[in-house]
N, C-alpha and C positions, 0 to 999 in steps of 0.2 A: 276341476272342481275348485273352490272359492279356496278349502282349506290347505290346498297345494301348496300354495307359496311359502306358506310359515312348516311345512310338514320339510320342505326342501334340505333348509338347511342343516336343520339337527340332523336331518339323515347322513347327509354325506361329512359333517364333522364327527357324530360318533361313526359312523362306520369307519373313516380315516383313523379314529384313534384305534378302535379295535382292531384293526388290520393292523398299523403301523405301529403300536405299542410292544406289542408281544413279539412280534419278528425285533426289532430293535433290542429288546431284552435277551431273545434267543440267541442272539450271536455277541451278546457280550457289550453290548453298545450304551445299557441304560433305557431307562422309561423317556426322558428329558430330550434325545436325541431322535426318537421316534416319534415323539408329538412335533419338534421341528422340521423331522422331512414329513410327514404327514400332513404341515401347511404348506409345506414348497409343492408338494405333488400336486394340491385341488386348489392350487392358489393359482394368480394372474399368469404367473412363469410356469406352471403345470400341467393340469389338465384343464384351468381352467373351470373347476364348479364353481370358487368363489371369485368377483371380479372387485369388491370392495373391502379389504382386511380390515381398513382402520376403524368401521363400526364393531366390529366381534374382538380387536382389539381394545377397545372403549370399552366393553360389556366386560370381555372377560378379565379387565386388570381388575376387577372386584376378588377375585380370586387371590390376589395379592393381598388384598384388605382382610379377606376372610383369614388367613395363611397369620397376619402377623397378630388380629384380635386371638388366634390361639397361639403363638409366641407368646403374647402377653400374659394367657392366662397360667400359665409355666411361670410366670417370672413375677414373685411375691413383690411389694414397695420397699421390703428392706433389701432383696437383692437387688433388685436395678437400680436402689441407692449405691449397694456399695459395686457398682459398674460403672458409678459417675466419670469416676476418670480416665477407664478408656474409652466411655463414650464419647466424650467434650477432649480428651485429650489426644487418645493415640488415632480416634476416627479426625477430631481435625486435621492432623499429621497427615493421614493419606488423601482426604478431599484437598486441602489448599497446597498441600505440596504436592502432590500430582497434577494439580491443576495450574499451580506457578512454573514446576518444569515443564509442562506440555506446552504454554503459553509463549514463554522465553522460547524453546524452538520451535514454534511457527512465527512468530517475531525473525526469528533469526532468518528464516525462510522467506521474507517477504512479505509473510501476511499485515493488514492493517491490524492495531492492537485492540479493538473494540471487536472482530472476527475472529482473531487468536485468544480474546480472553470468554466470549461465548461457547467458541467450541474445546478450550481446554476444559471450563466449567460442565459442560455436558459430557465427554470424554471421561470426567475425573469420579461420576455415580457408576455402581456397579450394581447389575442387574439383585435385585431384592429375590426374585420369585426363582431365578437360578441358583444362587448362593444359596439359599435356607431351603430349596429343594432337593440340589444335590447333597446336602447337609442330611438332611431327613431321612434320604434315599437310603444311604450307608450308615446312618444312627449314629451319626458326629456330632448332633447336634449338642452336646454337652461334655463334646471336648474342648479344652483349653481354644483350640480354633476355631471349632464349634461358634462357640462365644467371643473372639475375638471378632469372628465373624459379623455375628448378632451385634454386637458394638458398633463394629463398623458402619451398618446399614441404618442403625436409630442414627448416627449423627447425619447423615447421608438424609435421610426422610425430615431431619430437623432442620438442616440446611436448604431442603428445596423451597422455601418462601422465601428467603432473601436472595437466594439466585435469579427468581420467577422476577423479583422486584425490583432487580438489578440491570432487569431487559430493556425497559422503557426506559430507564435513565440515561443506557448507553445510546438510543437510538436520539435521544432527546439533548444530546451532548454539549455542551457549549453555553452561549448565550439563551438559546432557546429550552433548553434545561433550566435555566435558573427564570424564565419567565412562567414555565409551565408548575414551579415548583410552589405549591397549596400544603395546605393540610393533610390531603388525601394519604400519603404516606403515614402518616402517626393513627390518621383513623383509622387504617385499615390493619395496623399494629396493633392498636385498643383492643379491636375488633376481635383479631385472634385470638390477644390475652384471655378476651371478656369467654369466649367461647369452649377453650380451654379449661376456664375455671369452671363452668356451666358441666362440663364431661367429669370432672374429677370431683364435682359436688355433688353431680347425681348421682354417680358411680359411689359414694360414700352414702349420701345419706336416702337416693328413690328406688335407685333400682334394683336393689336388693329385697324391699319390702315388694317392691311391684310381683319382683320373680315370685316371690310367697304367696302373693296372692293368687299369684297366675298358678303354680302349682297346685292351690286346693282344687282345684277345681277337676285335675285328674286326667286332663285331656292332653296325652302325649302332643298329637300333633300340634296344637295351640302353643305349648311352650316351645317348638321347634320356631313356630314363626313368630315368637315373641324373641325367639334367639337369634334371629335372621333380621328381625326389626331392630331389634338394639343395636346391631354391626353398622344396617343401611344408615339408620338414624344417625348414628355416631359420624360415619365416614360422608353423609350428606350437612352435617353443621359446619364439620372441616373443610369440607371443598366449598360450601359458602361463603367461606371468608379466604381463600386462595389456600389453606394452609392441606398438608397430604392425606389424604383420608386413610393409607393405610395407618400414618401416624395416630388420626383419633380413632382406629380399630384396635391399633396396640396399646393407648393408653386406657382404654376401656377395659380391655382384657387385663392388664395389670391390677387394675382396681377389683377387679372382682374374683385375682388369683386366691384370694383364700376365702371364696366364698363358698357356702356350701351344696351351691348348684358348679362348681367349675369341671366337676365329671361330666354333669348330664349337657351343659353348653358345648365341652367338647365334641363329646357323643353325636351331639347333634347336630351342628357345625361341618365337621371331619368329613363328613360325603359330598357337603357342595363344595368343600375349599379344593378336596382333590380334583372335582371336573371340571372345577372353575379353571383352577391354575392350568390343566391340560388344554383347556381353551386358549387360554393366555399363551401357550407357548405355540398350538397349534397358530395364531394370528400373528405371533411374533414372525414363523415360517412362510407365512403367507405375507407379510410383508418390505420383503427383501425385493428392491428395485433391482432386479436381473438388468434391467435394460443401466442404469447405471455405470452396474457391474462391467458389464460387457462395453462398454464403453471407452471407460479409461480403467483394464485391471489391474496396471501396475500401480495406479496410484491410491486405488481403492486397495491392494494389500499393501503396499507402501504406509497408507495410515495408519489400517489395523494392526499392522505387525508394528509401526512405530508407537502408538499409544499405549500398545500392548508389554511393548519393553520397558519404557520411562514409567509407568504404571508401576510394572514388576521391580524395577530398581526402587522404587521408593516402599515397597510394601516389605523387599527385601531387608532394608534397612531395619524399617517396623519391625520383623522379626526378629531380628539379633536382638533389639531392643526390647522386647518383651517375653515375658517368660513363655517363649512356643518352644516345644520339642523339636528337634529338629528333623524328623520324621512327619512332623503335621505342617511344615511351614511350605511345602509346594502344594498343599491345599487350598490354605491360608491366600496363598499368592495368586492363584490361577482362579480361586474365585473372586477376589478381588478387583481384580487387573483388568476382567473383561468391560464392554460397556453395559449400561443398566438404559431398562427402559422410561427411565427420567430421563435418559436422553432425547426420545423422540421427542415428548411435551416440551423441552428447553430450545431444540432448533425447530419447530415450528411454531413456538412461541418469539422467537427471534425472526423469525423470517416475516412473520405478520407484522413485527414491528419495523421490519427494513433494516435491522443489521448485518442480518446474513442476506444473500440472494435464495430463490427455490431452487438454485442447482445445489449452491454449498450445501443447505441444508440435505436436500437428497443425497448426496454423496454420503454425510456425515450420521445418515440413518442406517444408508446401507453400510456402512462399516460398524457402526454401533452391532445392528440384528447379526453380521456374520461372526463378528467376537463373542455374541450369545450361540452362536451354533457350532462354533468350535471348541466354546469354553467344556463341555461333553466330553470331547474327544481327547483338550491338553490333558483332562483328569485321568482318563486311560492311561494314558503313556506313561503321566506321572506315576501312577499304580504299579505300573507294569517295569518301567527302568529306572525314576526317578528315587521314589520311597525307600523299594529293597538296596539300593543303591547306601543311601543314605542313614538308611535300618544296618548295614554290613558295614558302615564304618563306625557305628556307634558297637560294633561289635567287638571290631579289633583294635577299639578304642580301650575296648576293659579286659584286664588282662583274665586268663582262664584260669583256673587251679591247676598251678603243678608242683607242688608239694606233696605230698602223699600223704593221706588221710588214714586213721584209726579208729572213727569212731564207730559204736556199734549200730549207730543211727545215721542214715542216710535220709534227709529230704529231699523229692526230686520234683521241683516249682511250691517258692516259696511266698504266693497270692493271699487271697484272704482265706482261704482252705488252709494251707501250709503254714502263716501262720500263728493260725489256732493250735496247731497239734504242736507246734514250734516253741510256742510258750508253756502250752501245759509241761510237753518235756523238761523246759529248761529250770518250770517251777519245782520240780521234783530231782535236781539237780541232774539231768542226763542234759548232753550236750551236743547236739546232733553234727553232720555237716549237712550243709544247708547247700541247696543248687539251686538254680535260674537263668533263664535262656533271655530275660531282659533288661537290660543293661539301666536300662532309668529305674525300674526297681527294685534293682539290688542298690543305686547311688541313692535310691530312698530311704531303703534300709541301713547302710551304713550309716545316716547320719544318727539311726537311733541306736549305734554300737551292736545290730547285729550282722554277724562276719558271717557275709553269702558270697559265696563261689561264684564269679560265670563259669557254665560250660551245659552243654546238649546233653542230656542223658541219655541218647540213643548211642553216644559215641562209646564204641567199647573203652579203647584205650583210655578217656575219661574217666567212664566210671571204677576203673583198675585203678588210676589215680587217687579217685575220691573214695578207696575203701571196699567196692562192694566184693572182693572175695574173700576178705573178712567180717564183715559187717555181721550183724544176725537180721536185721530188718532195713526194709527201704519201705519210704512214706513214699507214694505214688501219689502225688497230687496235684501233675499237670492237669491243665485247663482243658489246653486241646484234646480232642477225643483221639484223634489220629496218634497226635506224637505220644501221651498216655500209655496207646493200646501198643504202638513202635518200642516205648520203652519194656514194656514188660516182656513183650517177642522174646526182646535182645536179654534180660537179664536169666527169664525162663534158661535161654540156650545156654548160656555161659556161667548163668552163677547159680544155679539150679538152688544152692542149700541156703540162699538170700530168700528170706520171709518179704510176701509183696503182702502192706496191707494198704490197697489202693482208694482214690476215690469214684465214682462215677457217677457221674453227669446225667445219665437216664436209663432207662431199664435195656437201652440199645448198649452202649458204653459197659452196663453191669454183663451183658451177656457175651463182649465180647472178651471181657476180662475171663470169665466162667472158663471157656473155651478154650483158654490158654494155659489153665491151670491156677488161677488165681483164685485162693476162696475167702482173706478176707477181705470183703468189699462195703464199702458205704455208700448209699446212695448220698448226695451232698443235702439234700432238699426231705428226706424222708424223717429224721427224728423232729426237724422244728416243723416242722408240718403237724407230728404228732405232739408235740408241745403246745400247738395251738389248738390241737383237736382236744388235749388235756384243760386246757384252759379256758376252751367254752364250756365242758362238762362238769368244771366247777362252777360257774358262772350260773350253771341253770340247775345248782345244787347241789351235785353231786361231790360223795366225800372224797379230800386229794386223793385216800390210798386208794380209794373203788375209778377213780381217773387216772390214774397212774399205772392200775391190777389192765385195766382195759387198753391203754396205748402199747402197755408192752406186748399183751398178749397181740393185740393185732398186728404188733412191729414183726412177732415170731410168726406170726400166720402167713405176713406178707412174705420177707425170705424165703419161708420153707415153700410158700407157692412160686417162688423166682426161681427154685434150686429145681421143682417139677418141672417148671415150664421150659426152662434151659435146652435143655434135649431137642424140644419142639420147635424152637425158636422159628425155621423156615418153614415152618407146616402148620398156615394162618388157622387152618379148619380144626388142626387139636390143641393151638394156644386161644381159640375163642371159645372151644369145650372146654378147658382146663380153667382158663377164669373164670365161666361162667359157673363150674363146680366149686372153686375154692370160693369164690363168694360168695357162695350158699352156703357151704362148709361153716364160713363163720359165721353166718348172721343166722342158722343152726345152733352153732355153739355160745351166741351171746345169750340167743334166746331161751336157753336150756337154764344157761348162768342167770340172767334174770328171774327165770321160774322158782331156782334154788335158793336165790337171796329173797323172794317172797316168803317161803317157807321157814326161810329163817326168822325173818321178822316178825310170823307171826308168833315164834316158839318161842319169843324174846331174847333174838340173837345178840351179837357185843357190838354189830355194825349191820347198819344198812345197807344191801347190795347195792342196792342204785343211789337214790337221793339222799342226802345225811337230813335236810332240813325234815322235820315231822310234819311239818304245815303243807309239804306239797305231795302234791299227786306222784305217785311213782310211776 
């Protein structure tokens, strides 16, 4: 049938992703890893369902563009102002000096230096759609590296037009350079500027009124593809003029970060970016020359693992140099380091001009896509020996408490939980000791003069140290749920007349505290929840003390229904009867309480049950 042909391929790319996604996640490997062997399987070198990658390659790097117009929309114009300098600063540092050392040794190697300086320059971009993926993946994306990250790759998408326009000079080299040499350069400079301004004028003053318009009208779907047109349009005026389309997606999306459609663009956006990108990675897989590979292997790992090192010493440096943790800086490095797929575009943009030959260039792909398919795998290992490695000297870097403590107050994880209850303490002049298992924020804290202990709360002998079999109370207000519920185990056993008044994290966390013997318990999340439920009940009238009589009462209905349910906790069928009782229970008892404050107000009580305003509806 006619429709076969186009029905082909989407079958067998999502069925690959769905097949190869989840097994890849199930054993530990990442989403990122199983879109890559999911293109090696149905690719040329596979089974053979696709024989041409670099069209669904072309298609799917829009995915890239869509990925970085929602980076942008995160990133307000006064923050990516104040990222100016490591964007232009420490991002130039790793493009030209990674690409000056890669140069110099192939230079030294024999290479000619118009060849060495092509292929260090494509060598020296690191994959955009790996980096801010596996960033995502793990929710880094707004750590210190995170963003270091992010820096790196805008100067990296800044710099690919003078690279691109760097090709045909080098091919044109010599006398015949300087006769071929026009205007053409400065217009095509103008050209950019002019188009650039064109995105950041609309983005200010059209398309914000546009989106409003398009809005009245109510038609979800419509704004989805008015959200879909702005991205294309945007990343089709940039590749116009030679300059990266994901660049005029990001700066689109900056412009309109404080806008107040940036939810609903998100929203809308966020489904195609994620199966775009899976495509992207899937044709990245699909387009590794095996035949290459197999060819000459030493020299195709010879490159990879050489680029891959001089890459890493330069990024290394970067990191001493900048304020990175040193826990986050084999992130830092490993997504860095690999190659990016601005590589392809640069050696076959070279090879069409006759700098490079079609073998270099081949060779220099297939090393680029295998440092994309390894880059998955360095992250593991660094996960797995590198980090905790690097986490345990930042350990016994800080010394433990062994002094021996007296206070009657024990804090044990001193975060933004710990400390709240830290200062109230200290305001009423008690003076706690203070614990923490992480070593950069207790050197946080010290600088603002408050004296935290390192040391584990599970450890017995520790806690003998810091007090607790004197103590009257221990503030529990680990993060982790695990080590939390570990600490309380150990203090129940050993310090039985130590008061736990703990926090917990979710009604899982509350119950296992229950269990143990712990009763007084916070949920972290449950009174500003009721603060807010107080604060729209004033807002639509209601008097503070009748908003105030009503949060607490439901704060006491919730506990005493936690303290019911407790028991049940493994037995789904009587904690689904039990909520569904106590929640009748009170909305029973509001409505009872409602009836009574009617009554009152008609007797001309001293307060209105419900609303204070007289004008409105009760």
């Amino acid at each position: 049938m006619a429709h076969d042909s186009w029905l082909n391929g989407p079958l067998v790319y999502l069925a690959a992703a769905v097949i190869a996604v989840p097994l890849a996640k199930f054993v530990g490997l990442g989403s990122i890893i199983g879109y890559l062997g999911a293109g090696i399987l149905i690719g040329p070198w596979g089974l053979q369902l696709v024989t041409n990658p670099q069209e669904m390659l072309s298609f799917s790097e829009f995915g890239v563009v869509l990925m970085l117009f929602l980076v942008g929309l995160e990133l307000e114009p006064k923050r990516l102002w104040s990222m100016r300098l490591t964007v232009f600063g420490w991002g130039s540092v790793q493009l030209f000096g990674s690409a000056v050392l890669m140069a110099g040794v192939a230079m030294l190697g024999g290479l000619d230096w118009r060849m060495a300086t092509v292929a260090a320059l494509g060598l020296a971009m690191s994959s955009t759609a790996i980096g801010l993926g596996a960033l995502n993946e793990r929710s880094l994306m707004n750590t210190t590296s995170g963003q270091s990250v992010l820096s790196v790759a805008l100067l990296q998408d800044v710099a690919a037009i003078p690279i691109l326009a760097l090709l045909p000079l080098l091919a044109l080299w010599g006398t015949s350079a300087q006769a071929h040499a026009d205007g053409s350069g400065w217009f095509g400079a103008a050209k950019a500027l002019g188009v650039i301004a064109v995105i950041v004028l609309g983005g200010r003053l059209l398309i914000r009124p546009i989106l409003r318009w398009i809005a009245r009208s109510r038609t979800p779907e419509i704004f989805t593809a008015a959200s879909l047109l702005l991205v294309v349009a945007t990343a089709a005026l940039m590749q116009w003029v030679g300059l990266s389309m994901a660049l005029g997606a990001f700066l689109a999306g900056v412009l309109l970060a404080e806008s107040e459609y940036r939810r609903e663009l998100e929203t809308d956006i966020e489904p195609f970016k994620g199966l775009l990108l899976g495509l992207f990675f899937i044709a990245v897989g699909m387009s590794i020359d095996f035949a290459v590979v197999l060819a000459q292997p030493l020299l195709i790992a010879g490159v990879v693992l050489g680029f891959l090192l001089l890459k890493a010493l330069v990024l290394w440096g970067m990191g001493r140099g900048m304020p990175l943790p040193k826990a986050e800086r084999p992130v830092f490095i490993i997504l860095l380091a690999q190659g990016g797929e601005f590589g392809f575009v640069v050696f076959q943009t070279a090879a069409n001009a006759g700098v490079i030959d079609a073998q270099v260039s081949s060779l220099l792909v297939a090393a680029v896509a295998i440092s994309m398919l390894v880059t998955p795998l360095l992250l593991l290992a660094a996960d797995r020996w590198l980090v905790p490695l690097l986490a345990g000297r930042n350990r016994q870097a800080m010394a433990e408490i062994d002094e021996p403590q007296n206070q009657a107050v024990i804090i044990a994880g001193f975060g933004r939980y710990g400390q709240v209850v830290g200062r109230m303490l200290y305001a009423n002049g008690i003076q706690p000791t203070l614990l923490d298992i992480d070593a950069e924020q207790i050197e946080a804290m010290r600088r603002f003069d408050w004296r935290v202990f390192y040391g584990d709360a599970k450890r017995l002998d520790l806690m003998r140290t810091a007090g607790a079999a004197s103590a009257k109370v221990l503030v529990l207000a680990i993060d982790d749920v695990a080590q939390s519920v570990a600490v309380a185990k150990m203090v129940r056993e050993h310090f039985p007349n130590l008061a736990i008044v703990a926090r917990a994290r979710n009604v899982q966390h509350y119950f296992d505290l229950h269990d143990l013997g712990v009763t007084m318990i916070e949920r972290e999340t449950l009174d500003s929840a009721l603060m807010s439920a107080r604060s729209v009940l004033e807002v639509l009238g209601w008097e503070r003390h009748q908003a105030r009589t009503l949060a607490l009462r439901f704060r006491r209905h919730n506990v005493d229904q936690l303290l019911q349910m407790a028991p049940h906790r493994k037995d789904t069928a009587k904690l689904v009867a039990a909520s569904k009782q106590g929640r009748q229970q009170l909305e029973d008892l509001f409505a009872q309480e409602r009836e009574e404050a009617t009554k009152r107000d008609a007797r001309g009580g001293w307060s209105g049950g419900g609303r204070g305003d007289d004008s409105a509806t009760p």
